[in-house]
NULUM-283721 format. One record per atom (N, C-alpha, C): residue number from 1; residue in one letter; x, y, z; atom name. Coordinates in steps of 0.2 Angstrom, whole numbers. Layout:
! NULUM-283721
+-----+------+-------+-------+-------+------+
! seq ! type !     x !     y !     z ! atom !
+-----+------+-------+-------+-------+------+
! NUM !    A !     X !     Y !     Z !   CA !
...
+-----+------+-------+-------+-------+------+
***
This chain:
! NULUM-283721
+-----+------+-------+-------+-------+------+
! seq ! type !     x !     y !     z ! atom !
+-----+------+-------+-------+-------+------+
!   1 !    X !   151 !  -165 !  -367 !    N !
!   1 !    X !   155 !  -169 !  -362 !   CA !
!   1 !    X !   155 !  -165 !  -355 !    C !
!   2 !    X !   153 !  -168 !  -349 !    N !
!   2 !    X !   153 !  -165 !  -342 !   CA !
!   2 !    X !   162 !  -165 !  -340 !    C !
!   3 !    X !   163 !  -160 !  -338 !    N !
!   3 !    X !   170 !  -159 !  -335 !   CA !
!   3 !    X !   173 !  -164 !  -330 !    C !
!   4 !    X !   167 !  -168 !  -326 !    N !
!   4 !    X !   168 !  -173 !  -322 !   CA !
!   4 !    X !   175 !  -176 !  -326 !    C !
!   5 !    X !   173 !  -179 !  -332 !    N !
!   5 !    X !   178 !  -184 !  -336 !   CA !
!   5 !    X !   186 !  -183 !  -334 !    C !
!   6 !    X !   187 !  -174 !  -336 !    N !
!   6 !    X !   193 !  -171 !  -334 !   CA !
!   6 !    X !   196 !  -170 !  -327 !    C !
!   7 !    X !   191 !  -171 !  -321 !    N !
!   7 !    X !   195 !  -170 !  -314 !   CA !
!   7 !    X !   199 !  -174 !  -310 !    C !
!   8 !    X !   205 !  -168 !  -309 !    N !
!   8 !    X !   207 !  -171 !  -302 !   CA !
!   8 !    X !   204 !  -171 !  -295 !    C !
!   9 !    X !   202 !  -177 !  -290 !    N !
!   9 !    X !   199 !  -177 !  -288 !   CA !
!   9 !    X !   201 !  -173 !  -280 !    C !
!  10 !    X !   198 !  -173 !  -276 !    N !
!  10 !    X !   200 !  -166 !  -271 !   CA !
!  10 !    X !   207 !  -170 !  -266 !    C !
!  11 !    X !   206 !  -178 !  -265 !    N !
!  11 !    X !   210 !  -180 !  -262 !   CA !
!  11 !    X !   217 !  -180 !  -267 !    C !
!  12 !    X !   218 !  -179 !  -273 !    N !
!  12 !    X !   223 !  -180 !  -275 !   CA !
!  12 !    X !   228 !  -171 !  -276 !    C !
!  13 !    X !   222 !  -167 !  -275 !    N !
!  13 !    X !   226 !  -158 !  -276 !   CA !
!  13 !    X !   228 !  -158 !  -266 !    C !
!  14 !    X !   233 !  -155 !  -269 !    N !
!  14 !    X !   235 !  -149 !  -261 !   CA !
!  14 !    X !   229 !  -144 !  -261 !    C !
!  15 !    X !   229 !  -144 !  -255 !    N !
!  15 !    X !   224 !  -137 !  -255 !   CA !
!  15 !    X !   227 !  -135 !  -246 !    C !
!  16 !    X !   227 !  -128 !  -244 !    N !
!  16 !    X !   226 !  -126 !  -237 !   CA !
!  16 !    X !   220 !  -124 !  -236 !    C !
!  17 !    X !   218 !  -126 !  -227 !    N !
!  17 !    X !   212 !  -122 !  -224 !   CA !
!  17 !    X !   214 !  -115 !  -224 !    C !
!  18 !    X !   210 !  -111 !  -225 !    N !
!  18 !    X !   209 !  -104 !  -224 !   CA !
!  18 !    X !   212 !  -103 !  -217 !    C !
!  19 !    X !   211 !  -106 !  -211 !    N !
!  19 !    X !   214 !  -105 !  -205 !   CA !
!  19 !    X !   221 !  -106 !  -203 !    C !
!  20 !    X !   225 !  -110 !  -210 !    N !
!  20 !    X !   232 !  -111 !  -210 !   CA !
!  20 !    X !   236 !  -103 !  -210 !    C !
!  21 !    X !   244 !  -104 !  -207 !    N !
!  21 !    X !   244 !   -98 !  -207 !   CA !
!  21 !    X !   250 !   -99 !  -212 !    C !
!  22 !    X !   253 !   -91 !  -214 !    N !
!  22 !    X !   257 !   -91 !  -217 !   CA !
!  22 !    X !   263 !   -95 !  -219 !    C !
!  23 !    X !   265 !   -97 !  -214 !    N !
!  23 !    X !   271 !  -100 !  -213 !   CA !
!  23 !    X !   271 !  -108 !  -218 !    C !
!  24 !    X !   263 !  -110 !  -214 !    N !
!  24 !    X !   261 !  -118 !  -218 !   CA !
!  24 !    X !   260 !  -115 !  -223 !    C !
!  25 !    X !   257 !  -111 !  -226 !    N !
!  25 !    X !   259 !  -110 !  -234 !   CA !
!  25 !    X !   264 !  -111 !  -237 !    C !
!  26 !    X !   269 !  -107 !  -234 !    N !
!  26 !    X !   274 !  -107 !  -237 !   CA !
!  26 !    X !   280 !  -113 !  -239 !    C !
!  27 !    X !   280 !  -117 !  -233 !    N !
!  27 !    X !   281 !  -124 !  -232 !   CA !
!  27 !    X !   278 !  -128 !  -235 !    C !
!  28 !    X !   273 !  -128 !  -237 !    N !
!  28 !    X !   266 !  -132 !  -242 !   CA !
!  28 !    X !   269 !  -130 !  -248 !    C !
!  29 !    X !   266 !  -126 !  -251 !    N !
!  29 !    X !   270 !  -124 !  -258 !   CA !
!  29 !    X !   279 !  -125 !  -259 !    C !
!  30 !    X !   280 !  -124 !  -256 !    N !
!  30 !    X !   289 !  -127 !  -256 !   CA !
!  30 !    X !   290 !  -133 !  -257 !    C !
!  31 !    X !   288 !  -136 !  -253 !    N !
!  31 !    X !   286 !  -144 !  -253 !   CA !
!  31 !    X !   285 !  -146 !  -260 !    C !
!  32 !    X !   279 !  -144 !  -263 !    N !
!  32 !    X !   278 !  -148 !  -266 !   CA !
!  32 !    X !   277 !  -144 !  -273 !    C !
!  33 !    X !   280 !  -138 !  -272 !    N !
!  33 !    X !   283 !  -135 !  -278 !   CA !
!  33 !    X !   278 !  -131 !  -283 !    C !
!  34 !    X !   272 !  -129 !  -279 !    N !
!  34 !    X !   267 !  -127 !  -280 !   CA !
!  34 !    X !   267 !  -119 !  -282 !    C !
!  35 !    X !   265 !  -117 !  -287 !    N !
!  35 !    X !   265 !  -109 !  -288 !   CA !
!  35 !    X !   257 !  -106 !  -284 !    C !
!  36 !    X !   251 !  -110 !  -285 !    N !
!  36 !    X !   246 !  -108 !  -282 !   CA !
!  36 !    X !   242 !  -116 !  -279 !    C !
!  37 !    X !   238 !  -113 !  -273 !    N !
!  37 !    X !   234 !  -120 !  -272 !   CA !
!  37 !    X !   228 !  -117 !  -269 !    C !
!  38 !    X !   221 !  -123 !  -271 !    N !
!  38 !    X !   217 !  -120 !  -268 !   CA !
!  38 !    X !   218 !  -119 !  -260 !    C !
!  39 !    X !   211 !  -114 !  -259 !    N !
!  39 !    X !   209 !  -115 !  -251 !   CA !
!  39 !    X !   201 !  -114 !  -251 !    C !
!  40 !    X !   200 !  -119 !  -245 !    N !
!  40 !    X !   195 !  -124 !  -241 !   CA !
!  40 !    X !   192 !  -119 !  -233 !    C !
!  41 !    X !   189 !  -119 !  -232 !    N !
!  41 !    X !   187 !  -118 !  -225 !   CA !
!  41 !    X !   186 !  -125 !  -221 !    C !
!  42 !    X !   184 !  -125 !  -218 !    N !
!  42 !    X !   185 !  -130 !  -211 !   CA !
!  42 !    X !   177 !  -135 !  -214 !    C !
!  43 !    X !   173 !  -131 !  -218 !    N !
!  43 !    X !   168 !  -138 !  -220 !   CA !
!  43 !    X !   169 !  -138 !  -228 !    C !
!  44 !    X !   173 !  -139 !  -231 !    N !
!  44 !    X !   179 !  -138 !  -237 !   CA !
!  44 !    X !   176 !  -137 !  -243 !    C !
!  45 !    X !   171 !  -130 !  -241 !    N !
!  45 !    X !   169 !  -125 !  -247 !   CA !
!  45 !    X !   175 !  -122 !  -248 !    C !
!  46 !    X !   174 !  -121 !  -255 !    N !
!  46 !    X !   180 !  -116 !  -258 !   CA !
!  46 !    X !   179 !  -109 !  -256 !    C !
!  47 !    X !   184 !  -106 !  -255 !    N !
!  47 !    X !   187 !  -100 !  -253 !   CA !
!  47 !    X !   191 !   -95 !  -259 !    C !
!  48 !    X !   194 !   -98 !  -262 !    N !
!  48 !    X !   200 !   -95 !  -268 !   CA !
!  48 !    X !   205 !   -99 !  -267 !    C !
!  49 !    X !   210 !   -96 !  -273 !    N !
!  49 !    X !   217 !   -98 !  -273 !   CA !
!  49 !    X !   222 !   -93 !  -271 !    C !
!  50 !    X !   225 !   -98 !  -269 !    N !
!  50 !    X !   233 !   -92 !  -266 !   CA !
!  50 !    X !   238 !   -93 !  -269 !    C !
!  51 !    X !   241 !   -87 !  -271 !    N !
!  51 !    X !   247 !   -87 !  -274 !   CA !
!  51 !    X !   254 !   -87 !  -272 !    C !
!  52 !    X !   260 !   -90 !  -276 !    N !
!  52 !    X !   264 !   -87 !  -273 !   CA !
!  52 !    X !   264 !   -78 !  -273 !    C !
!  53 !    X !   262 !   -75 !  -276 !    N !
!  53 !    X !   262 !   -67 !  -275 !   CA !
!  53 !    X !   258 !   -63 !  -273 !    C !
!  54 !    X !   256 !   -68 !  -270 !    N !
!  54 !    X !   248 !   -65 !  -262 !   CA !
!  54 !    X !   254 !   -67 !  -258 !    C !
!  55 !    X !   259 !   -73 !  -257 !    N !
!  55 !    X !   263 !   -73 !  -252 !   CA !
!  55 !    X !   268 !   -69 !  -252 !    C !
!  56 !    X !   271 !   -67 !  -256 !    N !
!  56 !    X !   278 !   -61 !  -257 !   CA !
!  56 !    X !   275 !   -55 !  -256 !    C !
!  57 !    X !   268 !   -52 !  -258 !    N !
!  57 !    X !   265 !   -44 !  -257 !   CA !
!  57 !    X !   266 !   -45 !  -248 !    C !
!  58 !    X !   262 !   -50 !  -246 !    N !
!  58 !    X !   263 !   -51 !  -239 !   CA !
!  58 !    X !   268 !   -50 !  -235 !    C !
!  59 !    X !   273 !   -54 !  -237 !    N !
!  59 !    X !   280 !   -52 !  -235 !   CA !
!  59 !    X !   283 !   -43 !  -234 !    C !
!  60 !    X !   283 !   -43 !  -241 !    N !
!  60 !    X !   284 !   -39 !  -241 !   CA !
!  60 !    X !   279 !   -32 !  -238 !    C !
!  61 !    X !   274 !   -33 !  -237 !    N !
!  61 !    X !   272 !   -28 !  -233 !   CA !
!  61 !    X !   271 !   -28 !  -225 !    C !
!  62 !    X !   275 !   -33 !  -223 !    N !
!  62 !    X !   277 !   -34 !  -214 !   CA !
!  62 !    X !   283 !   -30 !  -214 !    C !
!  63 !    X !   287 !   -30 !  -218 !    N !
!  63 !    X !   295 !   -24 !  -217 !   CA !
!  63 !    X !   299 !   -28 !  -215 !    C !
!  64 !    X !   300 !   -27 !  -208 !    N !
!  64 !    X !   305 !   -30 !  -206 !   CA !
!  64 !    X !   301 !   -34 !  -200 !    C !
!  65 !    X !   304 !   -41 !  -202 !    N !
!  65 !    X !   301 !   -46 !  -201 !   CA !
!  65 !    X !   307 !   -53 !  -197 !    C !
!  66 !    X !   303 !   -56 !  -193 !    N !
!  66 !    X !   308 !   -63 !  -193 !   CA !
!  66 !    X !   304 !   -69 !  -195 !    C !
!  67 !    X !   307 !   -74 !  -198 !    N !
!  67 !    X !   304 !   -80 !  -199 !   CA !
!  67 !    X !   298 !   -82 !  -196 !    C !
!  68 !    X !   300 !   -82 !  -191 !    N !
!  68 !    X !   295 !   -88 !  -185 !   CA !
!  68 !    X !   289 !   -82 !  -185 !    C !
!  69 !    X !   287 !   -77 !  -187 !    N !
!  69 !    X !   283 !   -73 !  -186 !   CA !
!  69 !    X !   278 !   -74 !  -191 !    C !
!  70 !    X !   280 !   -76 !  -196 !    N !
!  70 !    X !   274 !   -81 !  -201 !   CA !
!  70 !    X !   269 !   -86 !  -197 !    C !
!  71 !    X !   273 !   -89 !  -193 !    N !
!  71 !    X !   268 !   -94 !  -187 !   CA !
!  71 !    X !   260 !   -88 !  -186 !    C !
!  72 !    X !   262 !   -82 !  -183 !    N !
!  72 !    X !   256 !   -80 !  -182 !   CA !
!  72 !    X !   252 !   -75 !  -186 !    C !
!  73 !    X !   251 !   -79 !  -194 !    N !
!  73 !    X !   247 !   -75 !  -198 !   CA !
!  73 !    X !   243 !   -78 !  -202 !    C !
!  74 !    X !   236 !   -78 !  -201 !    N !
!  74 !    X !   232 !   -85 !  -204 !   CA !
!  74 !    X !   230 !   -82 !  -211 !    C !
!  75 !    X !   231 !   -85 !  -216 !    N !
!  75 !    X !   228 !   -85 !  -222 !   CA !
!  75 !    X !   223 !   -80 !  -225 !    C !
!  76 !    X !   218 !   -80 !  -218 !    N !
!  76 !    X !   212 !   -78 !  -219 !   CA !
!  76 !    X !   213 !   -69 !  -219 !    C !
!  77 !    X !   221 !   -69 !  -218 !    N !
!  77 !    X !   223 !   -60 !  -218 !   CA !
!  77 !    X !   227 !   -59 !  -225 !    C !
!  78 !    X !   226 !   -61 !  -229 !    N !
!  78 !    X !   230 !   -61 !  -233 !   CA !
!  78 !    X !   227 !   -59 !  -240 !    C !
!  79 !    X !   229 !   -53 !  -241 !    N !
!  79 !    X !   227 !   -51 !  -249 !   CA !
!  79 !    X !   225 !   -56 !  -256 !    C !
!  80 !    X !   223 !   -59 !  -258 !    N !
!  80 !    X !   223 !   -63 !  -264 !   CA !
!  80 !    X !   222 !   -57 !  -270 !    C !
!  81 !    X !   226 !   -58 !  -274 !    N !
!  81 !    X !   225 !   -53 !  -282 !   CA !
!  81 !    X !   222 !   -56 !  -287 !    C !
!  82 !    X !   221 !   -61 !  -287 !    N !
!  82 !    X !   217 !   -65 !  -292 !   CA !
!  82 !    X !   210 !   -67 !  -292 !    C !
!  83 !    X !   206 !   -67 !  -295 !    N !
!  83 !    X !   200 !   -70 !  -292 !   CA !
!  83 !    X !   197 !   -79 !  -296 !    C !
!  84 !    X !   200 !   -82 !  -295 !    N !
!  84 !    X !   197 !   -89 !  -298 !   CA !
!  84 !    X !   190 !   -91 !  -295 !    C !
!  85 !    X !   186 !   -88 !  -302 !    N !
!  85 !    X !   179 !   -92 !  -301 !   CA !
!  85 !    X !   181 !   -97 !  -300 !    C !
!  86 !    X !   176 !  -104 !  -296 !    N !
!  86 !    X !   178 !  -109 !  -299 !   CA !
!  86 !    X !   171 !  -112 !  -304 !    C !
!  87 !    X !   173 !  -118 !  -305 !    N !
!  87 !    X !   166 !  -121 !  -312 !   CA !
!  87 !    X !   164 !  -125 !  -308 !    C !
!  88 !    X !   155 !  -126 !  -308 !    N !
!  88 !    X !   150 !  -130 !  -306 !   CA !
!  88 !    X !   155 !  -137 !  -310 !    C !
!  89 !    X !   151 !  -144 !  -305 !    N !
!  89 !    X !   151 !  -149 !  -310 !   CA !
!  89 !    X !   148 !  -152 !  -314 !    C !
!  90 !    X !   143 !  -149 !  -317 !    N !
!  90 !    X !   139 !  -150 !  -320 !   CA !
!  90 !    X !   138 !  -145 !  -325 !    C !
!  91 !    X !   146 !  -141 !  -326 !    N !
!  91 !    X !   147 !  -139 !  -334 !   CA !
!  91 !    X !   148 !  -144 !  -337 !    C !
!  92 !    X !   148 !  -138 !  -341 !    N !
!  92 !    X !   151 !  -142 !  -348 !   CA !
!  92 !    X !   158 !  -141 !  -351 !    C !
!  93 !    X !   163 !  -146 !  -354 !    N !
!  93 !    X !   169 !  -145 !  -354 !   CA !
!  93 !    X !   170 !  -138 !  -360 !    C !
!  94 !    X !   167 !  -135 !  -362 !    N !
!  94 !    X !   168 !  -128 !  -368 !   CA !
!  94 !    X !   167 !  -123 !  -363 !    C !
!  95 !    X !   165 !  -124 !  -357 !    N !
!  95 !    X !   164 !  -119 !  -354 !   CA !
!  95 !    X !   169 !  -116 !  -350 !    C !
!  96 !    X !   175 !  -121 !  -350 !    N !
!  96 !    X !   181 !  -119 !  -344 !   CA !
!  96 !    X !   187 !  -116 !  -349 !    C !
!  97 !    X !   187 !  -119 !  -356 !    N !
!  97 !    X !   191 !  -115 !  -362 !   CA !
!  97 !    X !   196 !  -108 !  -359 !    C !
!  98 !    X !   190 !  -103 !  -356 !    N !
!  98 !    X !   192 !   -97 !  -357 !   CA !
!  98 !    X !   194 !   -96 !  -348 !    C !
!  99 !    X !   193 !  -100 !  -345 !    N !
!  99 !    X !   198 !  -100 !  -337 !   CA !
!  99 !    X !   201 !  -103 !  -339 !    C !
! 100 !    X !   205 !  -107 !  -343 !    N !
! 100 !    X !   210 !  -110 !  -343 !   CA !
! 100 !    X !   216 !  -106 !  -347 !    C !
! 101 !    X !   214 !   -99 !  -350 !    N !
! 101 !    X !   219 !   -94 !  -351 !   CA !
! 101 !    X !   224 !   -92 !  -347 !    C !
! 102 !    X !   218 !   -92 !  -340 !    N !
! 102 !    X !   225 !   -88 !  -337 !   CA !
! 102 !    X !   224 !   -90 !  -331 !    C !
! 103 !    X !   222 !   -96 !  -331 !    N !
! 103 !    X !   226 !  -102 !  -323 !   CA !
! 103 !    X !   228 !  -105 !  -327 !    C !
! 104 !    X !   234 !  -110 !  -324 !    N !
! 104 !    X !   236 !  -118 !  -323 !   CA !
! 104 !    X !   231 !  -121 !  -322 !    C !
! 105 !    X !   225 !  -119 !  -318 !    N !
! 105 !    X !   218 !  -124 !  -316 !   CA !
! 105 !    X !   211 !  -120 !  -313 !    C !
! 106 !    X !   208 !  -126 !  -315 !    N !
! 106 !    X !   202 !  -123 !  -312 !   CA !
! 106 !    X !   198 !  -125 !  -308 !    C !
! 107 !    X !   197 !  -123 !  -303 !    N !
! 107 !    X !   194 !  -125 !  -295 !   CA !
! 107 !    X !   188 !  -126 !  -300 !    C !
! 108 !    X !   185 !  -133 !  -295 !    N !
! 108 !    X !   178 !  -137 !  -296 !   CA !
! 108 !    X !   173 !  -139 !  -290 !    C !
! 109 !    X !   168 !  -137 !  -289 !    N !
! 109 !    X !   162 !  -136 !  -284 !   CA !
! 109 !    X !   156 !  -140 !  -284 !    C !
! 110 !    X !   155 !  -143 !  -279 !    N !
! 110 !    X !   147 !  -146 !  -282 !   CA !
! 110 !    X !   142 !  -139 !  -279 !    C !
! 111 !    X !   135 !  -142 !  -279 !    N !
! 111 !    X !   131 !  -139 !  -278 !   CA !
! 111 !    X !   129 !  -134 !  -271 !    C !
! 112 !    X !   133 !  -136 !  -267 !    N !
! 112 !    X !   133 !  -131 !  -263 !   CA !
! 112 !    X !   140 !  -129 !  -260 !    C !
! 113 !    X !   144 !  -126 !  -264 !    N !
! 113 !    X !   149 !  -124 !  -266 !   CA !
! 113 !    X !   157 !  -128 !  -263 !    C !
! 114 !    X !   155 !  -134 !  -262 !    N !
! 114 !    X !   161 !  -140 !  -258 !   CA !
! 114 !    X !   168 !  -139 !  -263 !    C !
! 115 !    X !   172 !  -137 !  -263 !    N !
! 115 !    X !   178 !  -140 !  -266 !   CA !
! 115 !    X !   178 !  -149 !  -268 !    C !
! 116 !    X !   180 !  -151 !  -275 !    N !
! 116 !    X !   179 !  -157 !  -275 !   CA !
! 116 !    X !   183 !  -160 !  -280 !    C !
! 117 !    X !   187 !  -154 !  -282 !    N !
! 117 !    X !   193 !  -156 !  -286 !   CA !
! 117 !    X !   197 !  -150 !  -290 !    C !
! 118 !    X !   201 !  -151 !  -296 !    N !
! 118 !    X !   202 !  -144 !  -300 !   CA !
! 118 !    X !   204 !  -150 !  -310 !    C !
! 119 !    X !   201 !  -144 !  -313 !    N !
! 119 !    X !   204 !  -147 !  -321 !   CA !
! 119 !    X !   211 !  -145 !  -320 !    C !
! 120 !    X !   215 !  -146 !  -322 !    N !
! 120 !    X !   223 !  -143 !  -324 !   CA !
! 120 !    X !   221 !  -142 !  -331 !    C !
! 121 !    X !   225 !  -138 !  -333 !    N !
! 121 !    X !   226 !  -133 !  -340 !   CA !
! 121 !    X !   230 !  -140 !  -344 !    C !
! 122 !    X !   233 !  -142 !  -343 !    N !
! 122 !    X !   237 !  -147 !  -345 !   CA !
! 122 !    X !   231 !  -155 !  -350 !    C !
! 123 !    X !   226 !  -155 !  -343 !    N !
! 123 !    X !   221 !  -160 !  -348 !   CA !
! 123 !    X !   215 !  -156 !  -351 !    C !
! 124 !    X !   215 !  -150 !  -350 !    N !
! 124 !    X !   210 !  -146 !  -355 !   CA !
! 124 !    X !   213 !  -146 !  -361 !    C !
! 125 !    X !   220 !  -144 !  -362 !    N !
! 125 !    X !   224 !  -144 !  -370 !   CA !
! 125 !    X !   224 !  -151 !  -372 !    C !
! 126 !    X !   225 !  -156 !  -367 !    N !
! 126 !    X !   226 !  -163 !  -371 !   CA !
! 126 !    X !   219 !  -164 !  -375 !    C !
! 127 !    X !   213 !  -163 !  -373 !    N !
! 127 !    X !   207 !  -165 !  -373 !   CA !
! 127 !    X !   202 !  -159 !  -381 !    C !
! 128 !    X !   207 !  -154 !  -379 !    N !
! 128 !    X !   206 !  -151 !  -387 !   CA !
! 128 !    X !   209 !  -151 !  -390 !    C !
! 129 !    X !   217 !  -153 !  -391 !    N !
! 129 !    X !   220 !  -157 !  -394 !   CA !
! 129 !    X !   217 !  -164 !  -400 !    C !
! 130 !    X !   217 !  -167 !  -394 !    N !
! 130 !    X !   211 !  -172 !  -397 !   CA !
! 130 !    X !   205 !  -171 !  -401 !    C !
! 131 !    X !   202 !  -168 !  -399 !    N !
! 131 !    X !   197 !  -168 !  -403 !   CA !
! 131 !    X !   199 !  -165 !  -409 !    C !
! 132 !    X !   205 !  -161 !  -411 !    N !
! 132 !    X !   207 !  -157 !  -418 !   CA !
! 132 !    X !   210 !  -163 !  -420 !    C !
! 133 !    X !   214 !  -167 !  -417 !    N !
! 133 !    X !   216 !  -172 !  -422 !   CA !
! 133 !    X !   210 !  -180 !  -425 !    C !
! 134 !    X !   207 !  -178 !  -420 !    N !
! 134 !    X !   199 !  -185 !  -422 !   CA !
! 134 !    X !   197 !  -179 !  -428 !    C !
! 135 !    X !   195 !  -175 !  -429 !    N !
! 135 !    X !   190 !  -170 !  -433 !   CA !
! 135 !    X !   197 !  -170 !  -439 !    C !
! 136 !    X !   203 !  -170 !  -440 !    N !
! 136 !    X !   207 !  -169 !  -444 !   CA !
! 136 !    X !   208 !  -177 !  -447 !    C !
! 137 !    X !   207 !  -182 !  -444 !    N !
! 137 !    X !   207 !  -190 !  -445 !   CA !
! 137 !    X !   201 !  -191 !  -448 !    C !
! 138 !    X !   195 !  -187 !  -449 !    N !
! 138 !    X !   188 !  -190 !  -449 !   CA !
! 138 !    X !   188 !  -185 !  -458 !    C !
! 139 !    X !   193 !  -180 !  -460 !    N !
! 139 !    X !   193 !  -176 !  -467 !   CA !
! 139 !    X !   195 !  -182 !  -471 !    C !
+-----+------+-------+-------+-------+------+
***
């Protein structure tokens, strides 16, 4: 089964442009209660994910700092600790199993690396779930 079945599609995830600065991050994930969310360049290939704790090392490494000063920090300066591969679309769903340990989700790419949506961890368990209880129904 191709992963397509499982995605959310790019208009439905939050994602920032990599030219976003600090501040919209942070107002973006607040909003909408987000712990991490893709980012896009400006022709909306995938770049990575940003975390909230790419944002806090941040913080915390400007010292002393004033709010409004987020305004001039764009994304594109920003340490990320994480590195989320993302998955072609044209896996397979056994293949995302072992990124779905240790994301919420997995960024998805067509073939020349465009962001195009993400699985959530939430329908990769529903979907193995399911098949243990068809395979436990079919003994």
């Amino acid at each position: 089964m191709n992963i397509a079945f499982l995605l959310i599609p790019k208009h439905e995830v939050v994602t920032l442009n990599i030219d976003s600065t600090l501040r919209q991050a942070l107002e973006k994930m607040e909003y909408h209660r987000y712990s991490s969310v893709p980012l896009v360049d400006d022709d909306g290939k995938y770049v990575g994910i940003l975390t909230e704790g790419d944002l806090l090392w941040k913080l915390k490494s400007l010292g002393d700092y004033r709010f409004q000063d987020t305004e001039q920090i764009p994304l594109a300066e920003i340490d990320r600790y994480q590195d989320y591969q993302p998955i072609s679309i044209h896996d397979e769903i056994d293949n995302i199993l072992s990124r779905a340990i240790d994301q919420n989700f997995v960024p998805v790419v067509d073939d020349q690396g465009v962001f195009i949506g993400i699985v959530r961890r939430r329908e990769i368990l529903e979907f193995y779930a399911d098949r243990i209880f068809i395979k436990q129904d079919s003994n």
